[in-house]
Every structure is written in structure tokens, then in C-alpha cells.
N, C-alpha and C positions, 0 to 999 in steps of 0.2 A: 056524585062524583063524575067527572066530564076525564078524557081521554086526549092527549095529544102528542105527534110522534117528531120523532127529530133522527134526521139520518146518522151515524154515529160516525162516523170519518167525517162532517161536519165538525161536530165536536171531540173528536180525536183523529185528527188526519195523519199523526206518525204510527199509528198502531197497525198490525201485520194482516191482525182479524179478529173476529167480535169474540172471540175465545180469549184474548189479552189480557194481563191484571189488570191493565188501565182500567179496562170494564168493570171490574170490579169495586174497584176503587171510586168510581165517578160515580156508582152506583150508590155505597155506601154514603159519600160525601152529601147525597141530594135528598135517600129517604128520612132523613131528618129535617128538613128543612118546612118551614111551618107552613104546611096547607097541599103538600106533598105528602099521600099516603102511601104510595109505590110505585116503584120504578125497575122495569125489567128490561130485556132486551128480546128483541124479535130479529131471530137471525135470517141472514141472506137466505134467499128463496131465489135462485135463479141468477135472473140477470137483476131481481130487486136488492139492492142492498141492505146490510144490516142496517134495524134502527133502535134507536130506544124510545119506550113506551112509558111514558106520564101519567099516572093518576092522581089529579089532583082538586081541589076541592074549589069554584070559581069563586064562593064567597068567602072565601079569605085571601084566596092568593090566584091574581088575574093568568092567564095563558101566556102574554106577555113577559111579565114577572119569572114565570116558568122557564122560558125560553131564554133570559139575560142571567138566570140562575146556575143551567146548565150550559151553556156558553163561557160564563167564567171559571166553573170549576174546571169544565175542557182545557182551561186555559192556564189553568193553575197543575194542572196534572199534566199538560202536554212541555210546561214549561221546566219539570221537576225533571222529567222521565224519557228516555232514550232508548231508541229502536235502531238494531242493526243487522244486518244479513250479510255476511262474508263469507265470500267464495273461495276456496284453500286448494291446494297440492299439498299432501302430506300426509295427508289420515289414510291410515292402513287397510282397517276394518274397521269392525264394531267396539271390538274390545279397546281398539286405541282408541277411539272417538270419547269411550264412556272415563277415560284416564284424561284426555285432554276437557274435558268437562269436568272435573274434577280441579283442575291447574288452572284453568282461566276462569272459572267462578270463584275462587277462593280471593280474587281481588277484592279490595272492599270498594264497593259502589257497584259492583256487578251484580244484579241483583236473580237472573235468570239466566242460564246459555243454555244451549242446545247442538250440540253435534251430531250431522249425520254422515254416514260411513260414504257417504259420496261427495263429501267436503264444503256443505255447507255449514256455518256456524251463526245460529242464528242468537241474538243476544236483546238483553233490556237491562237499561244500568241509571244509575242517579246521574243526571248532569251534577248536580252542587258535588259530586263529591271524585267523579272520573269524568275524564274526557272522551273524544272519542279517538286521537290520537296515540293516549294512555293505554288506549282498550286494543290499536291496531301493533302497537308495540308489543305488548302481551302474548299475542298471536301472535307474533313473528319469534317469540323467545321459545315458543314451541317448536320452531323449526319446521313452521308450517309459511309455505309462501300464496301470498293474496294476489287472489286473480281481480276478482273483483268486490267492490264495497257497495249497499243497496243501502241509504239509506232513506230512513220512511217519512224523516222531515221535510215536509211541504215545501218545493220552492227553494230549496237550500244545499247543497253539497259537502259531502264529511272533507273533515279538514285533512288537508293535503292530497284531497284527489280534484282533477281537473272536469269531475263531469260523477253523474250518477254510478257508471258503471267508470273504473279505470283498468282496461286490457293492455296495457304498456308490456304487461311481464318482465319490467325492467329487474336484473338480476334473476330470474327464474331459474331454478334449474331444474325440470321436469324427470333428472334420471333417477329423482328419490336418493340419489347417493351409491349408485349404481352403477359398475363397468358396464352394463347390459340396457341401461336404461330403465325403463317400466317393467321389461321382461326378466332382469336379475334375478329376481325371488325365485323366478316360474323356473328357469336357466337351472339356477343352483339344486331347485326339488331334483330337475329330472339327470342333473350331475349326481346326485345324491345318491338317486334310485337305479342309474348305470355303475357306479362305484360299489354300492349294495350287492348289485344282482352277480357283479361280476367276481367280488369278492366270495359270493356263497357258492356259486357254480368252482372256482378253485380249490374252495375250500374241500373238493370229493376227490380232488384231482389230487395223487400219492405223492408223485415227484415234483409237485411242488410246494415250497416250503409253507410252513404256517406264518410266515411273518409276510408273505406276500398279502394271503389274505388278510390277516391283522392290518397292514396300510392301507389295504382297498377301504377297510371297513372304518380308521379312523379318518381316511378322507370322505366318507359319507356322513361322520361324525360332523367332521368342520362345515361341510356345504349345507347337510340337512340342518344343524345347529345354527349356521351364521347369522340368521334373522329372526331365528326363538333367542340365543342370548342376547342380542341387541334389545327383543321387545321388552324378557325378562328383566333387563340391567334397568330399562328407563321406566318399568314399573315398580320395579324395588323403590331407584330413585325417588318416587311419587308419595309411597307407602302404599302400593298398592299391589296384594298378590295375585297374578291373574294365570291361567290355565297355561301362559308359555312357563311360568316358572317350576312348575309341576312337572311338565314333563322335558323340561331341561332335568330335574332333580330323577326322574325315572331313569331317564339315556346317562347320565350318569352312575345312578346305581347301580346297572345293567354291566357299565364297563367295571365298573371297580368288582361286579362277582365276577367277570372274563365271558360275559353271553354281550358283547360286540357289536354279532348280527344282531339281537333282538333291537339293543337300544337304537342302531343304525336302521333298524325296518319304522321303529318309534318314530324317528327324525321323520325320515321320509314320508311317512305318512303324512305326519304332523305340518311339515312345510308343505308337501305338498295343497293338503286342504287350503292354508294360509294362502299362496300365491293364487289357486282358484279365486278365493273370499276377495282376495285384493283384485284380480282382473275383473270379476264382476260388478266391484265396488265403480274401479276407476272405468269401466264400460258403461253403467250407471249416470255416474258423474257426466260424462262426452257430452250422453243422449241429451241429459239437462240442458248443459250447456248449448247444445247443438239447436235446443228449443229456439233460445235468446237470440237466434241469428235469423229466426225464419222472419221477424219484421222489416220492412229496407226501412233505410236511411234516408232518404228523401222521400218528397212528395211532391205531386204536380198542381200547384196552386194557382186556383182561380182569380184575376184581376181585372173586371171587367171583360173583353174578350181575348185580353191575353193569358197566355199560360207560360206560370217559370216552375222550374227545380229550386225546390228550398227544401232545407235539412228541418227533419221530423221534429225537432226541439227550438225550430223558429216561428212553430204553426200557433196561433190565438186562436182563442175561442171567437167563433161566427165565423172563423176564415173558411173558404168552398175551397174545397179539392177534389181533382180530374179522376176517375178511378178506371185504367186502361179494360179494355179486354183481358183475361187472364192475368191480371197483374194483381198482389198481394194490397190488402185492406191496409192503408200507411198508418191510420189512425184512428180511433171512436169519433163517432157522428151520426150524423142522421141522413138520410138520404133525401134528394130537393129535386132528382131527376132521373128520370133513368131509370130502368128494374133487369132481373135479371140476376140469375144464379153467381153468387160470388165467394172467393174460399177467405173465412175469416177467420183461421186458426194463428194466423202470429196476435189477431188480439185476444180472443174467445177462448183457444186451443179446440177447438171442436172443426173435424177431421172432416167432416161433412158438407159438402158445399150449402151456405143457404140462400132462400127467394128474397130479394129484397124489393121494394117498390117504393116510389114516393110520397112522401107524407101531404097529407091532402091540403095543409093550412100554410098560407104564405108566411107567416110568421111563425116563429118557433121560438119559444122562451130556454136557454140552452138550461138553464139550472132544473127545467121540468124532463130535462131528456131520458132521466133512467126510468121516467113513469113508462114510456112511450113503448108499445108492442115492438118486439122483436125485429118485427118485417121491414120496422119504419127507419132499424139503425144496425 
């Protein structure tokens, strides 16, 4: 048995990472195939890429053969199967994420989604059978709005966006549905917990009536309540009973035996924690997003011995670009000049500044560059 490897974003370049069902799938499709005994995956180690790993047998079936083998079924599986990563305003927390996963997978051709509480949605669906346009509709009927669309198709842009990433926010409205904006939830807890406190301290006081404190405490009702029965109402809707409807069903029990305060301390508590969950969620989210902005948008490109400003997604492969003093890494390459400590976290993410120096060989083959030590890219 002889051994040979093949990069896997070669033969599946829309997939997110070598953990994908694609992989599974390309896998399966290949160990059958005649002279083919096994095929696994060698996952990323570093800056080396995933690959997949060939065992096959050379007197039946050539290395070549191998290689137009697994290249067509990439082609057959990349041509079925769709990748997406949507950027959202809308998700709550955890518990709505795991309900909005529930409602945009029940489409049929949706085959995987993933919601996290910081508003990413990440998806795999059948082309033959949904679009991608079908699938951004969906998400919008959630009453979630799209910051941005990733998708993983090679060379290509989701329909109806002008570019990989679309930051337009046209129609946005970031106040979640809120007089307060982002801060409403948090607003209303701590409304909650001043109409709570204020209502029990009267409550000792003689010459004042008990229906004062009775208001104080159904206004702690409606503020600490306002966004448990919302959550409540839209998981019902779903069929799905989640821990606000429980203690909606408590703070109610509470007032119908005439204990008020207890169910009003309930709320309070209960939104309270919820508006924390949600500020850390959407503070979460910022930092994310706030990643995506550390690479510029331009680069300073080499032309013989001129230099212009050209936009990061007009750069070819083999094109040289200028890299300033203290100026941020515009794009992956190799280095052809120059050494010298530089910050490479809008490509890398790693916080660290690294040494880099020039690669010793006048020519450089670019499709060999992720062999190539660290230093040299």
C-alpha cells in the first residue's frame, strides 16, 4: 500500500473546517472505490492545513487515477451542498438561539444550522433543493436582522449581496424593539427592582395604604415581566417550553395566592439575570465583530518602482506589496525583502508581534507557500 495526501479545501473549498459533513461524505464516497483501501483526514496542525490521506493500492489503481477520483467527488459534493455564516442582531441569549435553531432548521433543504448567543448563524443546506436567498428570507422571518453574509463558495457572492461581507444595515434597527435601545431590558430589571424595593419598604409604613404598595408591586410585575412574556409567548408559539414560561407561571401563582412581593422579587431577579446574559451576549458579539475591522482595506502595491493604493480584493496572486513600518499585514504572502518584527493579527489573530525575513529562493512557487516555515510568510 503506497500513501498520498491532498489538501482538503482543494477538494472542498466551500466547507468551514475539516470537522464538516462534507468530510464525511467525500470520505465515504472514495473508500469504496476500487484500489482504495482508506481514507482519512489529517487535521490542521498549525499554520499546515487540513488534508486527506490516501491509502491505496498502486497495482490497481495509479496515484493519478487517485487524485481525478477525489477531485470529482469534491465536485460532486461541493456542487450538492452549501455553506453559510450569517451575522444577526436579534438573538437574545442562549435559550432563544437554541429556539431559533429549531425554526430555521425545520426548512426542508436545511440540513445543519447552528446559533450562537452572539449572533452568529452558521448553516449547510442542499442547493437542489433551497437557495441561498430562501435561507436569508427565513432568517429575516425571525425577526432577526443580517449584518453580514460569509459565504464559503470559492470566488462567488450570496445572491443579493454586493460583496462577501454586506455592512449596508439598510433597514437596521439595533434598539431590539426598545424605547431604551440595547439598554431597555437592563432599564426595565433595574425599574423593576426600584418599584419592588420601594413598594416593600411602604409596605411597614401604617399610614399608608396597602393599595399603594399593591401598584408599586404590579408595576414591578409589568417591567420585571415585559420581556419574560414576550420570550414566553414566542416560545409557546414555537412548541417549545423554556424556563421563561415557568417562571411567568410562578409570578403568577404568587399573585393569584396575594404574596405580590414574592412573585415581583421572582421577576426581578429573573430579568435581571436575562438583561446581564443579553449585555454579555451582545458585548461578545461587538468584540467579534470589532475583530473583522482590524485588517485595512487597501494595500500598497508594487509596480516596478512604482507604488499605488489598491483595494485588498483587487490583489492577484504573485502581485508584491509595500508593508510600512508599523502598518497592519494587508494580506498572506511571503516575504521577498525586508525583515523585521511585524503585527500579524488581522490575518493570524495571534496578538504577538512576529520575526519575519526573506525567503532565500528568487522564485517561489505560490501553490507551495503553506509548506513554507513561518518566518518566510
Amino acid at each position: 500500500m503506497e500513501k498520498t495526501r491532498i489538501q482538503l479545501h482543494i477538494l472542498l473549498p466551500e466547507i468551514p473546517n475539516e470537522r464538516d459533513a462534507c468530510v464525511h461524505r467525500i470520505i465515504q464516497s472514495l473508500e469504496y472505490k476500487k484500489g482504495i483501501d482508506k481514507v482519512h483526514v489529517i487535521p490542521q496542525d498549525g499554520d499546515k492545513k487540513a488534508e486527506l490521506c490516501f491509502h491505496y493500492d498502486p497495482s490497481i489503481v495509479s496515484i493519478t487515477k487517485v487524485e481525478q477520483l477525489a477531485k470529482k467527488a469534491g465536485a460532486a459534493i461541493t456542487g450538492q451542498y452549501g455553506h453559510l455564516l450569517v451575522e444577526v442582531t436579534g438573538v437574545r441569549q442562549p435559550r432563544h438561539a437554541r429556539i431559533l435553531e429549531a425554526e430555521i432548521g425545520s426548512k426542508d433543504g436545511i440540513l445543519n444550522v447552528s446559533v450562537s448567543g452572539t449572533g452568529f448563524i452558521q448553516l449547510e443546506f442542499n442547493k437542489e433543493k433551497i437557495s441561498k436567498t430562501a435561507i436569508l428570507e427565513r432568517i429575516k422571518k425571525q425577526q432577526l436582522q443580517i449584518v453580514s453574509v460569509e459565504d464559503f463558495e470559492k470566488n462567488k457572492k450570496p445572491e443579493g449581496q454586493q460583496g462577501t461581507h454586506d455592512h449596508s444595515h439598510e433597514g437596521h434597527d439595533h434598539s431590539h424593539g426598545g424605547i431604551f435601545g440595547e439598554r431597555t431590558e437592563m432599564i426595565f430589571a433595574i425599574i423593576c427592582g426600584i418599584l419592588l424595593l420601594s413598594g416593600f419598604i411602604l409596605s411597614f409604613v401604617k399610614s399608608v395604604p396597602h393599595a399603594v404598595s399593591l401598584s408599586l408591586f404590579i408595576g414591578a410585575y409589568f417591567f420585571g415581566g415585559f420581556f419574560t412574556t414576550k420570550e414566553a409567548i414566542e416560545g409557546l408559539s414555537k412548541g417549545e417550553f423554556e424556563i421563561d414560561f415557568l417562571m411567568l407561571v410562578a409570578a403568577i401563582g404568587s399573585a393569584f395566592l396575594g404574596h405580590w412581593e414574592e412573585g415581583a422579587l421572582l421577576l426581578f431577579l429573573f430579568s435581571l439575570g436575562h438583561s446581564l446574559e443579553h449585555y454579555a451576549m451582545e458585548k461578545a458579539r461587538k468584540s467579534i465583530a470589532a475583530l473583522a475591522h482590524l485588517a485595512p482595506k487597501t494595500a500598497l502595491l508594487k509596480s516596478g518602482d512604482q507604488l499605488r493604493e489598491v483595494k485588498i480584493e483587487d490583489l492577484q496572486v504573485n502581485d508584491t506589496i509595500v508593508v510600512k513600518p508599523h502598518s497592519k499585514i494587508a494580506a498572506d504572502g511571503i516575504v521577498v525583502k525586508g525583515s523585521g518584527s511585524v503585527n500579524q493579527a488581522p490575518i493570524t489573530g495571534e496578538s504577538m508581534p512576529a520575526d519575519k525575513t526573506p525567503y532565500p529562493k528568487e522564485q517561489i512557487d505560490a501553490a507551495e507557500a503553506d509548506k513554507l516555515d513561518a518566518r518566510y510568510r
